[in-house]
C-alpha positions as CSV (number, residue, x, y, z in Angstrom):
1,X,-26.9,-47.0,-14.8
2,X,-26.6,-47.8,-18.2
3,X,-23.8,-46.0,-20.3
4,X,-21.5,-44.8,-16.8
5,X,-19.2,-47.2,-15.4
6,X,-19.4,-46.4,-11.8
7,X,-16.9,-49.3,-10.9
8,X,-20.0,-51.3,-9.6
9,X,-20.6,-48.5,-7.2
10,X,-23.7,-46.1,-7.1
11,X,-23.6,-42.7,-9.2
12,X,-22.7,-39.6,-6.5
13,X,-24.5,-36.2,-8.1
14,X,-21.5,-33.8,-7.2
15,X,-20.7,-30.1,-7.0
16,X,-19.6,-28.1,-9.7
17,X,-15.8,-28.0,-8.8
18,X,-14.1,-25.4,-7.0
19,X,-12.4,-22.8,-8.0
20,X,-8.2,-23.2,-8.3
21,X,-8.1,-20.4,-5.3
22,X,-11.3,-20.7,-3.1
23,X,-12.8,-17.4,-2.1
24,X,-10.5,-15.7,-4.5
25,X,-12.1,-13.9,-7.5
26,X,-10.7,-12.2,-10.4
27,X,-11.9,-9.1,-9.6
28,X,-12.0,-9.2,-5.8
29,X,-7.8,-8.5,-5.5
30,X,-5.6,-5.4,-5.4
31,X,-1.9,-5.9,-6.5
32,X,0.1,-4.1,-3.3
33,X,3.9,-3.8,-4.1
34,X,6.0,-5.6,-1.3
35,X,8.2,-2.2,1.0
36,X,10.6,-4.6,1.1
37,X,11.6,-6.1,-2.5
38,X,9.1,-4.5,-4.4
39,X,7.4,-7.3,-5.9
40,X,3.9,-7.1,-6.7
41,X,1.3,-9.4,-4.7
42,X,-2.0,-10.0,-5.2
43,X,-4.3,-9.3,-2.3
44,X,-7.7,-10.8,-1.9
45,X,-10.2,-8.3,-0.8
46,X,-12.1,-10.5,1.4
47,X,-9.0,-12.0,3.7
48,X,-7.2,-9.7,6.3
49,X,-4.5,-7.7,4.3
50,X,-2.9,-7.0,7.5
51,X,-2.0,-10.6,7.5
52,X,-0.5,-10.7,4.1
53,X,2.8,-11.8,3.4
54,X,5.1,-11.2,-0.1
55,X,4.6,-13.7,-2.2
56,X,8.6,-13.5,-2.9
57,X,10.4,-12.3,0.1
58,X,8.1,-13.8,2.7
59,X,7.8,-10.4,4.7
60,X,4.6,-8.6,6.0
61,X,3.3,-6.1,3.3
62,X,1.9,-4.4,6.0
63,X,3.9,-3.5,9.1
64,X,2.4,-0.1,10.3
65,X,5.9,1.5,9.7
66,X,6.6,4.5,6.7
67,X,8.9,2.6,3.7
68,X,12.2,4.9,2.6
69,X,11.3,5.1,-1.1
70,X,14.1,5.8,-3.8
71,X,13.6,7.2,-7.5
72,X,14.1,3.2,-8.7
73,X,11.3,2.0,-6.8
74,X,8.9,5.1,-6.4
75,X,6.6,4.5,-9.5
76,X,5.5,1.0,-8.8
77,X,4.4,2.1,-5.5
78,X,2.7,5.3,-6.4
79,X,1.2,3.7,-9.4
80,X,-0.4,0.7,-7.3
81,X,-4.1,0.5,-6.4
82,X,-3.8,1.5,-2.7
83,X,-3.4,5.2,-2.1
84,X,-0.1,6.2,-1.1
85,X,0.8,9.2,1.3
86,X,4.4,10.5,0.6
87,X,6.2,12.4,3.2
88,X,9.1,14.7,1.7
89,X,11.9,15.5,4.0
90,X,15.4,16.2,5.3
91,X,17.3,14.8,8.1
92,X,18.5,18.5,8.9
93,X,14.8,20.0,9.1
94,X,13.6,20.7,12.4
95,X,9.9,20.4,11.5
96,X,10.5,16.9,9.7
97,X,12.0,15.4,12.6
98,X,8.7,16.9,14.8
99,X,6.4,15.6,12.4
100,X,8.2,12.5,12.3
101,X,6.3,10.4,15.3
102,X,3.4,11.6,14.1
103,X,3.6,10.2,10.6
104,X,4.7,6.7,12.2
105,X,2.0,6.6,14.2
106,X,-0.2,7.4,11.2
107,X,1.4,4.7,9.0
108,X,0.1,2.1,12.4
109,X,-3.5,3.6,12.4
110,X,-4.2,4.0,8.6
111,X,-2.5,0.6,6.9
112,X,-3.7,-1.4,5.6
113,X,-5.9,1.6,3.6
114,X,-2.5,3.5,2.3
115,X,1.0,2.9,2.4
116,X,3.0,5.1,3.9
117,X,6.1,6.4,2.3
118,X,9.3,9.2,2.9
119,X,11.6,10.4,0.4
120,X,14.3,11.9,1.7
121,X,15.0,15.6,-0.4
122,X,18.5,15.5,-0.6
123,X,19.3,12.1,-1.3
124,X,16.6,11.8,-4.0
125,X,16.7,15.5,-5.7
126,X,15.1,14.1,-8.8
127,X,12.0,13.1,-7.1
128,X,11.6,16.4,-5.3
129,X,12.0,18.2,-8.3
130,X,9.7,16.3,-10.1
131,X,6.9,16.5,-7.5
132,X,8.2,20.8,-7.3
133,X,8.9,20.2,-3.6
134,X,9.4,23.8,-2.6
135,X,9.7,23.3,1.5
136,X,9.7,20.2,3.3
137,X,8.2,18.7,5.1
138,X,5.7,18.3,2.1
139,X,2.5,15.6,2.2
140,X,1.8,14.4,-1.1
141,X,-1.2,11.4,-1.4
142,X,-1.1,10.0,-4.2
143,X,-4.0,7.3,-5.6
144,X,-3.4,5.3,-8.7
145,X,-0.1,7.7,-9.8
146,X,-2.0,10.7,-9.7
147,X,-1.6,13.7,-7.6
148,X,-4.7,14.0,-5.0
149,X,-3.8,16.3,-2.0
150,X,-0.6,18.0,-0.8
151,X,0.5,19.8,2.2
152,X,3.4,21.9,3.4
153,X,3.9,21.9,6.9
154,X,4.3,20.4,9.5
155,X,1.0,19.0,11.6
156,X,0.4,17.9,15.0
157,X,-0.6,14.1,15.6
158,X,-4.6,15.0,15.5
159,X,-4.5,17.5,12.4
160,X,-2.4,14.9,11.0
161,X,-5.3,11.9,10.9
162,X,-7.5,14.2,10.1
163,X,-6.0,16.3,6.7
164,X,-5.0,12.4,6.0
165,X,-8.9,10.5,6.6
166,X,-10.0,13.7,4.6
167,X,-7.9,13.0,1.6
168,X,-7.8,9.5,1.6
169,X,-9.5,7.9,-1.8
170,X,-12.6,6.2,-0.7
């Protein structure tokens, strides 16, 4: 073929080349903050998030278990794409610690599609206050750092999945 050296070998019509991540797209990701160092990872949209790892701590991101939030790592959670269900309480209430199992069990059933979060009321008083947590145990989903549903109350396990697949962003 005049004007190509091919090396004395014949021309090969190729492919356009791949791209640097294949079946990863720019718009095709949600960033998920890690529970457990609170870095932000990006999460293809077509590949099992339940199978996602941090890209910094190595650790699941998803683990079917609620994450104990603080005030210092709060906003990058509730601010994050994936809707996140906040469960205010105390160790000395009697209806947390009922509602308890059935919040964990929630947290198995509904992750990948919210993260699951408690904020204990008397160790983090700034974050109950700012979210006017008048009685606890309070349900608060949040979706994209904005307020979208709140309960007071504790729920049984079916009532539960149910206020929580009602409120849950699409």
């Amino acid at each position: 073929m005049p004007g190509f050296n091919t090396g004395g070998r014949a021309a090969i019509a190729t492919a356009p080349p791949e791209p640097h991540f294949p079946g990863m797209s720019a718009t095709a990701a949600s960033i998920v903050p890690c529970p457990h160092c609170d870095a932000l990872n990006r999460v293809p949209a077509d590949r099992a998030a339940t199978s996602a790892q941090c890209g910094k701590c190595r650790k699941p991101l998803f683990d079917g278990h609620p994450m104990a939030l603080t005030a210092a790592s709060f906003d990058r959670h509730a601010n994050a794409e994936l809707p996140l269900l906040v469960d205010f309480w105390a160790e000395w209430c009697g209806p947390c610690r009922m509602m308890a199992p059935a919040f964990e069990n929630a947290a198995a059933a509904f992750e990948p599609r919210a993260r699951f979060a408690k904020v204990d009321s008397d160790a983090e008083g700034a974050l109950s206050a700012r979210f006017s947590i008048r009685s606890i145990p309070t349900l608060v989903m949040l979706h994209k750092g904005k307020e979208v549903a709140r309960l007071s109350g504790a729920l049984p396990p079916a009532q539960l999945n149910q206020w929580i697949e009602t409120h849950l962003p699409r």
